[in-house]
py3Dmol code that shows the C-alpha trace and the ligand (Angstrom):
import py3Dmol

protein = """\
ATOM      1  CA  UNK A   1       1.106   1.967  20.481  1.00  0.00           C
ATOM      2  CA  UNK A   2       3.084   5.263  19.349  1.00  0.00           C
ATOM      3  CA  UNK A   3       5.597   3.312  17.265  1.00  0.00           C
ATOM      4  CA  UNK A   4       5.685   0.778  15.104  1.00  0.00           C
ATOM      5  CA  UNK A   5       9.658   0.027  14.678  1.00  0.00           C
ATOM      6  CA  UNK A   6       8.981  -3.563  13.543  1.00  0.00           C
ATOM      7  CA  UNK A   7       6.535  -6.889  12.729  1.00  0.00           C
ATOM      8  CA  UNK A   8       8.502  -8.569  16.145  1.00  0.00           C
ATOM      9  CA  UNK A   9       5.765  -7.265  19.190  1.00  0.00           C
ATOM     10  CA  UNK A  10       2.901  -6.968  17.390  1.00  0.00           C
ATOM     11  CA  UNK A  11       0.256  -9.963  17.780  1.00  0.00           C
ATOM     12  CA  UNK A  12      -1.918 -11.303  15.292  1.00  0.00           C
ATOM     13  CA  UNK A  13      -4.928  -9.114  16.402  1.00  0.00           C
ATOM     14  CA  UNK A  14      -2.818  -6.400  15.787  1.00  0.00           C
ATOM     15  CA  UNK A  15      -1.935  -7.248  12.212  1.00  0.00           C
ATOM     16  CA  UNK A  16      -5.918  -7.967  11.537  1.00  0.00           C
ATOM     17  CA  UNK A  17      -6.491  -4.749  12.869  1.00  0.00           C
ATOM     18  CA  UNK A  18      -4.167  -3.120  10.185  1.00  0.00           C
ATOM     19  CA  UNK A  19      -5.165  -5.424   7.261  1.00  0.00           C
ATOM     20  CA  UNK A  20      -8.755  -4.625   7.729  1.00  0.00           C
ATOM     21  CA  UNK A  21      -8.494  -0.948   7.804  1.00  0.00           C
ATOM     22  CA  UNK A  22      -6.288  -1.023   4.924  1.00  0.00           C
ATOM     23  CA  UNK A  23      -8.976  -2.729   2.902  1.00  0.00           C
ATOM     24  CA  UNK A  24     -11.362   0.132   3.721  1.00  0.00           C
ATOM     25  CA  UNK A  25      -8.565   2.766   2.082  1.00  0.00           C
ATOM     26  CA  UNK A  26      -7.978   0.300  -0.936  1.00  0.00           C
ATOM     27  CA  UNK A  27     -11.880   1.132  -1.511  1.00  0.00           C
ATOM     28  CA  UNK A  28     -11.338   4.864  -0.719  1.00  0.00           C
ATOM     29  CA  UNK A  29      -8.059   5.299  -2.803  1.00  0.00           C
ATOM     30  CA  UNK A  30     -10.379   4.201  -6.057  1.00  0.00           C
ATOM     31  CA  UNK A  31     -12.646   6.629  -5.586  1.00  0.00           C
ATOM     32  CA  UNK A  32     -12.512  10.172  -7.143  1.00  0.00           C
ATOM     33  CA  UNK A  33     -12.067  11.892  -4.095  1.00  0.00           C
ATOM     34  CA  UNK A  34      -9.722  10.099  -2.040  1.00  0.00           C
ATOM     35  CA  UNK A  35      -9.268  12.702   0.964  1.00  0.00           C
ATOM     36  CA  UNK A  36     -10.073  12.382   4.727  1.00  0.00           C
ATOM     37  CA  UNK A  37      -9.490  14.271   8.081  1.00  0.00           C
ATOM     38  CA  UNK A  38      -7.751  11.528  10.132  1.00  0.00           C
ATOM     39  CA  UNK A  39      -4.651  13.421  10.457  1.00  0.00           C
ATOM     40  CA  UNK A  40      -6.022  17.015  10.143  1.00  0.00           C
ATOM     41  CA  UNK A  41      -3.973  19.473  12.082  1.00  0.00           C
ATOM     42  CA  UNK A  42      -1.106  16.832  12.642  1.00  0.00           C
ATOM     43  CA  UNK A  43       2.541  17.175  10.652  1.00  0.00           C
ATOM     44  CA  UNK A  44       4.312  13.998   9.114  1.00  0.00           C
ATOM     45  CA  UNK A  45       8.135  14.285   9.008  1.00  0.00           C
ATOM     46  CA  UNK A  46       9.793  11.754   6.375  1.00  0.00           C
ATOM     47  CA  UNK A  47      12.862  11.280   7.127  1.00  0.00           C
ATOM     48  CA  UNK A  48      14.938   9.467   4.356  1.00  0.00           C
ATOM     49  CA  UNK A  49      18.545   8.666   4.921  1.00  0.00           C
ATOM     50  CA  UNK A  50      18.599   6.142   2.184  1.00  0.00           C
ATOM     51  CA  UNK A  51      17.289   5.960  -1.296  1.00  0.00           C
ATOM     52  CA  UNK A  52      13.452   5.067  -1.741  1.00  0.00           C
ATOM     53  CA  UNK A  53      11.017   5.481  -4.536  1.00  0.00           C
ATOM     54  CA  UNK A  54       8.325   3.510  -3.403  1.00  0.00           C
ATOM     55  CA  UNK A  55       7.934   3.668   0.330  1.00  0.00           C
ATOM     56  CA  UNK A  56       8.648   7.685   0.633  1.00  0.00           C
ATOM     57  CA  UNK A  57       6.341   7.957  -2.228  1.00  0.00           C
ATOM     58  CA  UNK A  58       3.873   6.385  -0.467  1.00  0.00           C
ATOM     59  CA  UNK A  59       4.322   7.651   2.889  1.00  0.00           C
ATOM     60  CA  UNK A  60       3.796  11.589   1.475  1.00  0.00           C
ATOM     61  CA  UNK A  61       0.928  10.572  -0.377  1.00  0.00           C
ATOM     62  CA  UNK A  62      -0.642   8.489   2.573  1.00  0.00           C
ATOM     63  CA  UNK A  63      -0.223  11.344   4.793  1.00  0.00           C
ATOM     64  CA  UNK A  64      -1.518  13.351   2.491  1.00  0.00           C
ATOM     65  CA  UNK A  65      -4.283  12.206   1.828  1.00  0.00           C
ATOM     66  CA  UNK A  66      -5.148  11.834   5.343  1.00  0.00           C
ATOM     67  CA  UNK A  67      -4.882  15.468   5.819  1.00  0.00           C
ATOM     68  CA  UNK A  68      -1.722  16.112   7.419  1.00  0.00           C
ATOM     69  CA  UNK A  69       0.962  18.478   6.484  1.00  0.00           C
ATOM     70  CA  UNK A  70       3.657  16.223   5.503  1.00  0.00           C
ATOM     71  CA  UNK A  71       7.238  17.089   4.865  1.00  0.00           C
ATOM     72  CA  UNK A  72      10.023  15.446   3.193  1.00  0.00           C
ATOM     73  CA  UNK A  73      13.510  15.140   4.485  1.00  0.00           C
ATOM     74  CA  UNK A  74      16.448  13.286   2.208  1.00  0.00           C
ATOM     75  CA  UNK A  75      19.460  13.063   2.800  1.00  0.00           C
ATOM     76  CA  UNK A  76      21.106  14.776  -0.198  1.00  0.00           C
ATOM     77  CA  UNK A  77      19.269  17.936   1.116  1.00  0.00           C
ATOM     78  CA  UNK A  78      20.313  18.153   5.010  1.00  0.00           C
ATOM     79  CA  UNK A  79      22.474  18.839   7.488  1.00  0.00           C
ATOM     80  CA  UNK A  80      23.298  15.376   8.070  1.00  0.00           C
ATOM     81  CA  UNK A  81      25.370  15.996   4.661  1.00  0.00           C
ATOM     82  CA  UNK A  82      27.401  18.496   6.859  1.00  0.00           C
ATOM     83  CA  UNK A  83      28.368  16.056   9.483  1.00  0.00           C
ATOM     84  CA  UNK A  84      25.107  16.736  11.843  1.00  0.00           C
ATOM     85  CA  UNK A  85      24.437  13.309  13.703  1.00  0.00           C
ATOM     86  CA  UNK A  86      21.428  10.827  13.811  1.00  0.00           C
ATOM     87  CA  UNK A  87      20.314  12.150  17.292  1.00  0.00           C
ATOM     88  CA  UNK A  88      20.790  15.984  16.639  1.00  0.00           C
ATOM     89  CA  UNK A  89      18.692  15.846  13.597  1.00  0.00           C
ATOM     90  CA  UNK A  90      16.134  14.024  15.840  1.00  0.00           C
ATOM     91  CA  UNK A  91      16.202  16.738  18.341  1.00  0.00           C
ATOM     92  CA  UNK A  92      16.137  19.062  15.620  1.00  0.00           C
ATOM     93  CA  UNK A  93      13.108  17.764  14.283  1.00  0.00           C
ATOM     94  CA  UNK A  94      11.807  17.100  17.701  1.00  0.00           C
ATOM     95  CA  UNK A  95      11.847  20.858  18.361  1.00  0.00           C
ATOM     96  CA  UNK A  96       9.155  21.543  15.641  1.00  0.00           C
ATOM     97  CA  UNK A  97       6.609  19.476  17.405  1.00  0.00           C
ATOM     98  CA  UNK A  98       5.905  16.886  14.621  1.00  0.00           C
ATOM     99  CA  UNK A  99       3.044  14.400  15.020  1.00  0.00           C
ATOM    100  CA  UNK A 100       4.748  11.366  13.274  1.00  0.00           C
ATOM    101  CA  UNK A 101       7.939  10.964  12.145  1.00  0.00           C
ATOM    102  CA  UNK A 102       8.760   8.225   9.824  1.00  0.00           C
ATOM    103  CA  UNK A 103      12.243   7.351   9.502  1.00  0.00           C
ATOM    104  CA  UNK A 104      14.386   4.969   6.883  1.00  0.00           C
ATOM    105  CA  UNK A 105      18.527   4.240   8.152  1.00  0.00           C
ATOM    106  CA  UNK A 106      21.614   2.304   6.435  1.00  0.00           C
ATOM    107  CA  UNK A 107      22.021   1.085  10.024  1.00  0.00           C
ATOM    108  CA  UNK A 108      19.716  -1.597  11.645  1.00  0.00           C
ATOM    109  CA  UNK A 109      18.447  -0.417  15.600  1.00  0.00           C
ATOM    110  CA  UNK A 110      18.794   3.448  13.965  1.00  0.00           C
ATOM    111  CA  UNK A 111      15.323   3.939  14.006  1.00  0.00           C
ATOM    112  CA  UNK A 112      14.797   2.548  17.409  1.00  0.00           C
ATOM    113  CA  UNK A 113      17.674   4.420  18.461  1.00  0.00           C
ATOM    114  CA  UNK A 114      15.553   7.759  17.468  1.00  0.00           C
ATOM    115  CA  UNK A 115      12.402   6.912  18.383  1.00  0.00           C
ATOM    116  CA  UNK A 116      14.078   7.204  21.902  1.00  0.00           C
ATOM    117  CA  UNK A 117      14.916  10.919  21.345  1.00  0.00           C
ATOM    118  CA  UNK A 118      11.843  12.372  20.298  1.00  0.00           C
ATOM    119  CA  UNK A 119       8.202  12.679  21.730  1.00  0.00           C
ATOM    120  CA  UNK A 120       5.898  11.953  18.435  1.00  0.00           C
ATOM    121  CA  UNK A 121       4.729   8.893  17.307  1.00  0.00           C
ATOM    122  CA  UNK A 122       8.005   6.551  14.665  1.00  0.00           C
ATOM    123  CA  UNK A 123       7.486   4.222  12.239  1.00  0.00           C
ATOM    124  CA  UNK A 124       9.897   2.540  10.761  1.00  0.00           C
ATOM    125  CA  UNK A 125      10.450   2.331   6.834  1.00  0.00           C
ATOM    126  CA  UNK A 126      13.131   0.566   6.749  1.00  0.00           C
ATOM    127  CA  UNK A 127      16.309   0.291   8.976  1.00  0.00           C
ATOM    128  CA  UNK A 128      19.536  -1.886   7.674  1.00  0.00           C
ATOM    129  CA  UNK A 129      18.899  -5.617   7.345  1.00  0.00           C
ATOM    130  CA  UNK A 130      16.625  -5.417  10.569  1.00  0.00           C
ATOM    131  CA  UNK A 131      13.279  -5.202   9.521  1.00  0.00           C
ATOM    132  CA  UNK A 132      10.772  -3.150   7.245  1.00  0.00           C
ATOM    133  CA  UNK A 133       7.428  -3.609   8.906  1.00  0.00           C
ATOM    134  CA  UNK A 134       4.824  -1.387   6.439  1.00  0.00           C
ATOM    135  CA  UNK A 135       6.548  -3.715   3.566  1.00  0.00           C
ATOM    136  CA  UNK A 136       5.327  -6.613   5.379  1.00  0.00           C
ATOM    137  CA  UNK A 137       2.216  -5.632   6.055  1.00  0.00           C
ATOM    138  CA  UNK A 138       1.093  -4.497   2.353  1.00  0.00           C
ATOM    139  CA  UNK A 139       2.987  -8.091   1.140  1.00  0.00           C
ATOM    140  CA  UNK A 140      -0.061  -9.542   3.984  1.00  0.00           C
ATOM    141  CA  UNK A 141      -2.863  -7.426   2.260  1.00  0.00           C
ATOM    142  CA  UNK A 142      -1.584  -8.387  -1.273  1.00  0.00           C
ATOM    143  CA  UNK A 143      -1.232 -12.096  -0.294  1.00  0.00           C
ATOM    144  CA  UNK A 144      -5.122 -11.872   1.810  1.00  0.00           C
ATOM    145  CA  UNK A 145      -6.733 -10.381  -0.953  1.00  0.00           C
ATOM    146  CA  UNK A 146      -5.518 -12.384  -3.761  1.00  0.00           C
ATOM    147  CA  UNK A 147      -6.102 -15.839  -1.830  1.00  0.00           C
ATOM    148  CA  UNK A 148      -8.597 -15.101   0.156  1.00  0.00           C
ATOM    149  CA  UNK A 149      -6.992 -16.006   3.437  1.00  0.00           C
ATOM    150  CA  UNK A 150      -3.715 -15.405   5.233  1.00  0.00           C
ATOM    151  CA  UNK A 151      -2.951 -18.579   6.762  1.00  0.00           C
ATOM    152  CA  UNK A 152      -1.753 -21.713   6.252  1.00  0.00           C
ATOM    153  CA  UNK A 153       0.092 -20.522   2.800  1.00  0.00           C
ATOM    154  CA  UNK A 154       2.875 -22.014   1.357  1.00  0.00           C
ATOM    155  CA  UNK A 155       5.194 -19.375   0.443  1.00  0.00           C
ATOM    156  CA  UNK A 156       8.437 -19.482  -0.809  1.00  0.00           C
ATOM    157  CA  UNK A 157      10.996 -16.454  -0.493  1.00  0.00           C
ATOM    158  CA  UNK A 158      14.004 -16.423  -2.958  1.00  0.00           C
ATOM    159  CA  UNK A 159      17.075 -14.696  -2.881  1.00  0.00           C
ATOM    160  CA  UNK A 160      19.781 -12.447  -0.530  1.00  0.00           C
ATOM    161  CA  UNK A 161      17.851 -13.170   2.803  1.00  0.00           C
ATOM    162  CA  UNK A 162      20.894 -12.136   4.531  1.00  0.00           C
ATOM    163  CA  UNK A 163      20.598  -8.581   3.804  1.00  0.00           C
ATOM    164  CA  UNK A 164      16.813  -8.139   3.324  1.00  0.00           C
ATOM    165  CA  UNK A 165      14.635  -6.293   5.837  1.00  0.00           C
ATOM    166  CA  UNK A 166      12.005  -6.947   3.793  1.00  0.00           C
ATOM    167  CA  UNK A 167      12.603 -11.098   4.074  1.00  0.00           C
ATOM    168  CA  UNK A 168      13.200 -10.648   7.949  1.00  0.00           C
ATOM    169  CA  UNK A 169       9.821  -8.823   8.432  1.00  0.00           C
ATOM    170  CA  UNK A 170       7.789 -10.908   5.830  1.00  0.00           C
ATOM    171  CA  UNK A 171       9.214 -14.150   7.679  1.00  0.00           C
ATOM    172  CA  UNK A 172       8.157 -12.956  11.385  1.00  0.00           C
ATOM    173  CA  UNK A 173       4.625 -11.614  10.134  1.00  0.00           C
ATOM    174  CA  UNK A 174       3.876 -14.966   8.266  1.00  0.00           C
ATOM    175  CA  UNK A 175       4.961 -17.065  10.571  1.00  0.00           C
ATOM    176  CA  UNK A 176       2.531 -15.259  12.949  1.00  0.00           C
ATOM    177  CA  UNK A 177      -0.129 -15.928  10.707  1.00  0.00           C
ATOM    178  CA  UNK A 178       0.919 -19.694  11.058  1.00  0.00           C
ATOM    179  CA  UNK A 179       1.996 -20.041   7.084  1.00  0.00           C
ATOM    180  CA  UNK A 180       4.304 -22.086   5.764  1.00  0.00           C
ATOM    181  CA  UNK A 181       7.632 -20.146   4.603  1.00  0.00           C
ATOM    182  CA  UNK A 182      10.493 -21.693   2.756  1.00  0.00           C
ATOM    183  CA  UNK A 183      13.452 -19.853   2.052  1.00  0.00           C
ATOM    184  CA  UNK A 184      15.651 -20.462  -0.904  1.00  0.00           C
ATOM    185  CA  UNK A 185      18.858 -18.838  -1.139  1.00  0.00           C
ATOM    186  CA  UNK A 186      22.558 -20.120  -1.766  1.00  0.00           C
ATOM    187  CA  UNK A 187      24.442 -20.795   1.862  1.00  0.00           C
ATOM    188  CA  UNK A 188      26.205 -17.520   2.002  1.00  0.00           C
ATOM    189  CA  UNK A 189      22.925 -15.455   1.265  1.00  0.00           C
ATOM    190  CA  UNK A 190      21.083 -16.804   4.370  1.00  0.00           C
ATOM    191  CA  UNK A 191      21.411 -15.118   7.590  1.00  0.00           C
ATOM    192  CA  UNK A 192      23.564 -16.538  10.452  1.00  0.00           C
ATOM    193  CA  UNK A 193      20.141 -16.883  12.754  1.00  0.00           C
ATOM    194  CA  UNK A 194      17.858 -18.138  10.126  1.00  0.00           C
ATOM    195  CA  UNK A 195      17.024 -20.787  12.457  1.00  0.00           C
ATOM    196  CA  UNK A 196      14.873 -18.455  14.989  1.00  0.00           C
ATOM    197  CA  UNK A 197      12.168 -17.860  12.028  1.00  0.00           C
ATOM    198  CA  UNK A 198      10.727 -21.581  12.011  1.00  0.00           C
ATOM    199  CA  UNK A 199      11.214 -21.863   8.104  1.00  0.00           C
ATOM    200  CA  UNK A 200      12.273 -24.268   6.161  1.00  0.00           C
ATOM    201  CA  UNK A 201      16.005 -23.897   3.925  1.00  0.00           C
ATOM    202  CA  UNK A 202      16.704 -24.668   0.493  1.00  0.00           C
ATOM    203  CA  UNK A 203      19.523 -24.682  -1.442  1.00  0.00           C
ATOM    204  CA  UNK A 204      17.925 -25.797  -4.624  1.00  0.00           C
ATOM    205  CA  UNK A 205      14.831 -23.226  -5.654  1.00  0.00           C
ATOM    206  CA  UNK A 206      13.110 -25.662  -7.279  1.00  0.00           C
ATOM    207  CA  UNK A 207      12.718 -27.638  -4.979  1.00  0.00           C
ATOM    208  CA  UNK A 208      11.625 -24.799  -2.986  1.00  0.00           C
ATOM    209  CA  UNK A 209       8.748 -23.438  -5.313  1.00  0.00           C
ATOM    210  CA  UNK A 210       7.188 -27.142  -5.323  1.00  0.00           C
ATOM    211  CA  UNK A 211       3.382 -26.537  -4.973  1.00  0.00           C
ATOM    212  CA  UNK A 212       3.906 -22.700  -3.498  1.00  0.00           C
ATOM    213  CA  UNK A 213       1.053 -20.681  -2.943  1.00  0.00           C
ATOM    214  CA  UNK A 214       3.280 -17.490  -3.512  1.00  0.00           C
ATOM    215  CA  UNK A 215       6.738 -16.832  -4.748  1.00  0.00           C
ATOM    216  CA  UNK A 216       8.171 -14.202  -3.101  1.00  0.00           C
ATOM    217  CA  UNK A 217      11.722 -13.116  -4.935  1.00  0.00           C
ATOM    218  CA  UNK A 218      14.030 -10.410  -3.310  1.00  0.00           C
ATOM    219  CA  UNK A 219      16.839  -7.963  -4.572  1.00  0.00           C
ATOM    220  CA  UNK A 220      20.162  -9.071  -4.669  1.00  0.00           C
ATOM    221  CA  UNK A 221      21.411  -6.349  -2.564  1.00  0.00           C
ATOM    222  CA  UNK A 222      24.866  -5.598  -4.056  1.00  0.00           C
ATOM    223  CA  UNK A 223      25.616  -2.448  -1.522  1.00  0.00           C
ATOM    224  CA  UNK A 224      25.424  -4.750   1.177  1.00  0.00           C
ATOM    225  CA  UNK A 225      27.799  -7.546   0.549  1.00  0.00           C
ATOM    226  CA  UNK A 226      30.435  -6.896   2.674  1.00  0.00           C
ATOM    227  CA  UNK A 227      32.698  -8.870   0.572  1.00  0.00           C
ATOM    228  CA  UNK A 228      30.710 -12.381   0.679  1.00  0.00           C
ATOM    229  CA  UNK A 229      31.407 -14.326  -2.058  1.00  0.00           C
ATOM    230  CA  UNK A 230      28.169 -13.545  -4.729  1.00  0.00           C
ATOM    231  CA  UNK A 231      28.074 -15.275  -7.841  1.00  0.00           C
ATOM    232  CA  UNK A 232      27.581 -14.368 -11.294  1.00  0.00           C
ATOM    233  CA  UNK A 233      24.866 -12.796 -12.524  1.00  0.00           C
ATOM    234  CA  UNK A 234      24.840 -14.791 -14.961  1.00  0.00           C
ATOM    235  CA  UNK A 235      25.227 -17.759 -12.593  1.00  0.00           C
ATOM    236  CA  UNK A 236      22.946 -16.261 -10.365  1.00  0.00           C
ATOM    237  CA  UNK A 237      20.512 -15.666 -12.224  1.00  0.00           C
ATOM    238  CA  UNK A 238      20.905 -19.545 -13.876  1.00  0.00           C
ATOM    239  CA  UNK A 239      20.092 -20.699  -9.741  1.00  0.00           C
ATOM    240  CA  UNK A 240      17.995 -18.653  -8.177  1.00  0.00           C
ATOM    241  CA  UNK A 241      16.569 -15.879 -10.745  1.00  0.00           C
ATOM    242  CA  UNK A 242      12.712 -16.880 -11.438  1.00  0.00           C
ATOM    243  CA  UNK A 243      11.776 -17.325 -15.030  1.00  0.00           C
ATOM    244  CA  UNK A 244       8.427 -19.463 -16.397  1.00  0.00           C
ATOM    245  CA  UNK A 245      10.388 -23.106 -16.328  1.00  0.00           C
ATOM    246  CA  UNK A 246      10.872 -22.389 -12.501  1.00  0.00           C
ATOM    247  CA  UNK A 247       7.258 -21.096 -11.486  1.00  0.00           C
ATOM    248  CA  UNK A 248       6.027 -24.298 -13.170  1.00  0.00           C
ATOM    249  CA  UNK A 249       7.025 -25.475 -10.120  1.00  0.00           C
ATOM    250  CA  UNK A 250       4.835 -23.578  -8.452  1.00  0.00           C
ATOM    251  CA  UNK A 251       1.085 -23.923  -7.659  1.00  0.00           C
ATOM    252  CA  UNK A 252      -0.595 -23.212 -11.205  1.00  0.00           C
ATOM    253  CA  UNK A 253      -2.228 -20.437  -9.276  1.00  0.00           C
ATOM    254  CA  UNK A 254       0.780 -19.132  -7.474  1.00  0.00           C
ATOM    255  CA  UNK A 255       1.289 -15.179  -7.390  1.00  0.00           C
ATOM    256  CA  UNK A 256       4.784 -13.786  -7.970  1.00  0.00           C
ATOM    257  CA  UNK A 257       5.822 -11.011  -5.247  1.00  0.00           C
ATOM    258  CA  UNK A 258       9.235  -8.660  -5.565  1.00  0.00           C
ATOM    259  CA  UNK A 259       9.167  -5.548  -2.755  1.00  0.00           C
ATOM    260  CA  UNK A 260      11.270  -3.537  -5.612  1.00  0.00           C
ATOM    261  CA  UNK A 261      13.244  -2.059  -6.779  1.00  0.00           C
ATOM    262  CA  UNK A 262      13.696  -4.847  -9.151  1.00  0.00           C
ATOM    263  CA  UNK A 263      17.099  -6.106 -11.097  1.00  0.00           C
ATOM    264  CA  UNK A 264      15.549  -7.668 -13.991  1.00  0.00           C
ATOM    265  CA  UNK A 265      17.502 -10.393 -15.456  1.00  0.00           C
ATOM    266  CA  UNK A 266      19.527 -11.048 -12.351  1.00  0.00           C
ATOM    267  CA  UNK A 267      17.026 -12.407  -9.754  1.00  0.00           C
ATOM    268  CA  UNK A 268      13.423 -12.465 -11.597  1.00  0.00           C
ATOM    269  CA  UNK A 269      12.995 -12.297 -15.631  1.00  0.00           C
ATOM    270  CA  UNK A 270      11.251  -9.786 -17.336  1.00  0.00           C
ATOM    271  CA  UNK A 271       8.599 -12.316 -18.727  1.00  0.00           C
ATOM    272  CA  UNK A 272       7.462 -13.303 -15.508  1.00  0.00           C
ATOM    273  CA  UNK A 273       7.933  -9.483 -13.762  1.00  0.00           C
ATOM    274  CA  UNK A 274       5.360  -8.283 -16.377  1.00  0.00           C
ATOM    275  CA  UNK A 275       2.763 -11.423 -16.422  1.00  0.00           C
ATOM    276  CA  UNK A 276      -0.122 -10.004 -15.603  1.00  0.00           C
ATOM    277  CA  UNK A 277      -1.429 -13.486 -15.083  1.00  0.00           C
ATOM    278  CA  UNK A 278       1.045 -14.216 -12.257  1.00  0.00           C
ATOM    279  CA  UNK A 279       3.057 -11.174 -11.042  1.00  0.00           C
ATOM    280  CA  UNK A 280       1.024  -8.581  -8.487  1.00  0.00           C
ATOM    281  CA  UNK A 281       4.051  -5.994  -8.150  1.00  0.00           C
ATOM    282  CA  UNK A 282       2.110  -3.386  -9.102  1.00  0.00           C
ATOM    283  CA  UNK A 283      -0.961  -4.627  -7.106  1.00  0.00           C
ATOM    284  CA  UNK A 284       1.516  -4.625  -3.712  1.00  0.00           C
ATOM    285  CA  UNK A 285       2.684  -0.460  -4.797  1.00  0.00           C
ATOM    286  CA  UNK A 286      -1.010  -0.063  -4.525  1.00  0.00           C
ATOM    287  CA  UNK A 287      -1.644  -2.084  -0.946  1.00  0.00           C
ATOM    288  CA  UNK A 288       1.376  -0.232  -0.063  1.00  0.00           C
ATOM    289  CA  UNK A 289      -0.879   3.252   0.616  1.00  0.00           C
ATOM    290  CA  UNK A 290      -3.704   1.634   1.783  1.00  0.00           C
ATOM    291  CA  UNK A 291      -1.280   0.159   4.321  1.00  0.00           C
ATOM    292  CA  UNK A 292       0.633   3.203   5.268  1.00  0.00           C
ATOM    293  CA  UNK A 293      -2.905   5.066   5.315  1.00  0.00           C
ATOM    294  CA  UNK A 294      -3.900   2.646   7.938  1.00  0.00           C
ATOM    295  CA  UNK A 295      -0.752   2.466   9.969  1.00  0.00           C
ATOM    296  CA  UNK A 296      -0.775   6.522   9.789  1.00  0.00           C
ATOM    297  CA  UNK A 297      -4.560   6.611  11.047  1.00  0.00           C
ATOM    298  CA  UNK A 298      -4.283   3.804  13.947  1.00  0.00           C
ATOM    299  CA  UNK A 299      -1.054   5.644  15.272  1.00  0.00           C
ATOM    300  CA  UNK A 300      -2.973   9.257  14.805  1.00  0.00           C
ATOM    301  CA  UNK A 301      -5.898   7.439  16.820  1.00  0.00           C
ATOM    302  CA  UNK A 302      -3.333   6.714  19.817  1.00  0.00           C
ATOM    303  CA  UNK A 303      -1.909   9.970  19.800  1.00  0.00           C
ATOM    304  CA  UNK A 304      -5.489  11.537  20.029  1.00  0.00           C
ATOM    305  CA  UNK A 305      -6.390   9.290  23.061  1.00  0.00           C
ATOM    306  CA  UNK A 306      -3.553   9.821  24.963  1.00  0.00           C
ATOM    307  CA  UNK A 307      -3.351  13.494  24.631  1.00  0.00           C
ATOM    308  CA  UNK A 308      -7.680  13.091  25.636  1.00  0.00           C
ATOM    309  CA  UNK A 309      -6.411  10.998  28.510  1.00  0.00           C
ATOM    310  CA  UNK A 310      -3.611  13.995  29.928  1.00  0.00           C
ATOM    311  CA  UNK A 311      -6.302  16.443  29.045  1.00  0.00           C
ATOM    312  CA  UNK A 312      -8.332  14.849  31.642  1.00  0.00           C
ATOM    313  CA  UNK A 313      -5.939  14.299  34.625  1.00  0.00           C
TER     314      UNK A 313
END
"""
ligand_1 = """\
8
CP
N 10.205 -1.855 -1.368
C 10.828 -0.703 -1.035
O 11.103 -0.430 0.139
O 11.104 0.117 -2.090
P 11.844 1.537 -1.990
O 13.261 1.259 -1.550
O 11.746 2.131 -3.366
O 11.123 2.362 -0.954
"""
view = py3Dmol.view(width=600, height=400)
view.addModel(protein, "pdb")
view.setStyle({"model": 0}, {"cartoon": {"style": "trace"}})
view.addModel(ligand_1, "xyz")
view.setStyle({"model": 1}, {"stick": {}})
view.zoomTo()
view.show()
């Protein structure tokens, strides 16, 4: 593959595949000298059109220390500010012979959308409420590491489903895996095809936590409401927010996940956010370069082969 625009298409060898060479950069990024080749020669375009600390973070420092010349695009900075569209900038971009872009859109199928346009290798970091596949795949290495297997889990993921990428991606890639994955979220925080994913729906989070392997909690994502009716926080956070009396729910052994960024207070409390007996947020920032280091290498790998292949004809 040249892309990867999502967790839907990709089979469970594929996901291995990832995983495992992610585990080999987890090793690498602990070491003192934490550069390699992989991408020598090759330029990375990020190309940001919504916030991100995390995931461009990541991306530029992946890249980087893979060797490539990498190059940051946001928003605030561009054209796009001046009324340029989605598919000029692509062609734009296009015309500088990048390697790899990796793109992040307000608009789900926007990614897809450019990855038609251009003749590098895409990877999506995000696009709308559609899916964010490398956040997926460092949640998997995070999970695999800390339990020692990636199937048959129970895990529970609480929240705004509707709007979460994240939740869409971690449900397809789990489910994959053939895990267990309840979702608990109040009725108008689920999304209208939550029945394609093969989880299970609760309305009452307790009830969803019972004997979970891993609690999964997600952003309320206020910016994308679209006027449904949200409750308080303070209600909210009396519901669904995950404090200690909750995760006691839980499996004794249960890890807490959040993709960040994180409204503390509103859906996870600050005693169990910083628990370094039960919360791994900091541990998935980490599997979240080893993951993009992989992803950045396999795709790198392609593009090397097929330009071999045309070489030869
Ligand atoms: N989890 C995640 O995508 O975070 P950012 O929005 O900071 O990239």
């Amino acid at each position: 593959h040249r892309r990867l625009l999502g967790i839907e298409g990709l089979s469970r060898d594929d996901v291995t595949a990832i995983l495992d060479l992610a585990d080999r950069y987890v090793a690498q990024n602990r070491r003192a000298d934490k550069k390699i080749d992989a991408l020598r020669g090759m330029t990375q375009i990020n190309l940001f059109f919504e916030n991100s600390t995390r995931t461009q973070a990541s991306f530029e420092i992946a890249g980087k220390r893979l060797g490539a010349d990498v190059m940051n695009m946001s928003l605030q900075t561009s054209s796009i500010k001046k009324g340029e569209t989605l598919l000029d900038t692509a062609a734009t971009l296009n015309a500088m012979h990048p390697d790899i872009i990796v793109v992040r859109h307000q608009h789900s199928g926007a990614v897809a959308l450019l990855a038609q346009k251009v003749n590098c290798a895409v990877v999506n970091a995000g696009d709308g409420r559609h899916e964010h596949p490398t956040q997926a795949l460092l949640d998997a290495l995070t999970i695999r590491r800390r339990k020692g297997r990636l199937r048959r889990l129970t895990v529970a993921i609480c929240g705004d489903v509707a709007h979460s990428r994240v939740a869409r991606s971690n449900m397809i890639l789990l489910g994959l895996m053939d895990n267990r994955v309840r979702l608990a979220a109040p009725p108008t925080l689920l999304p209208p095809d939550v029945g394609r994913y093969g989880v299970e729906v609760f309305h009452d989070m307790e009830e969803a936590l019972e004997g979970a392997d891993v609690v999964m909690m997600l952003r309320l994502q206020k910016e994308r409401m679209d006027g449904a009716y949200v409750p308080s926080q303070r209600e909210y956070f009396h519901r669904y927010g995950l404090d200690h009396r909750k995760l006691a729910r839980a499996r004794p052994d249960a890890i807490v996940m959040h993709p960040g960024p994180m409204n503390r207070g509103v859906e996870i409390d600050s005693l169990v956010a910083d628990d370094i007996d039960r919360s791994v947020i900091a541990e998935q920032v980490e599997m979240g370069v080893a993951v993009r280091m992989a992803v950045l290498d396999l795709l790198a790998r392609n593009i090397r082969a097929e330009r071999a292949q045309e070489a030869a004809r």
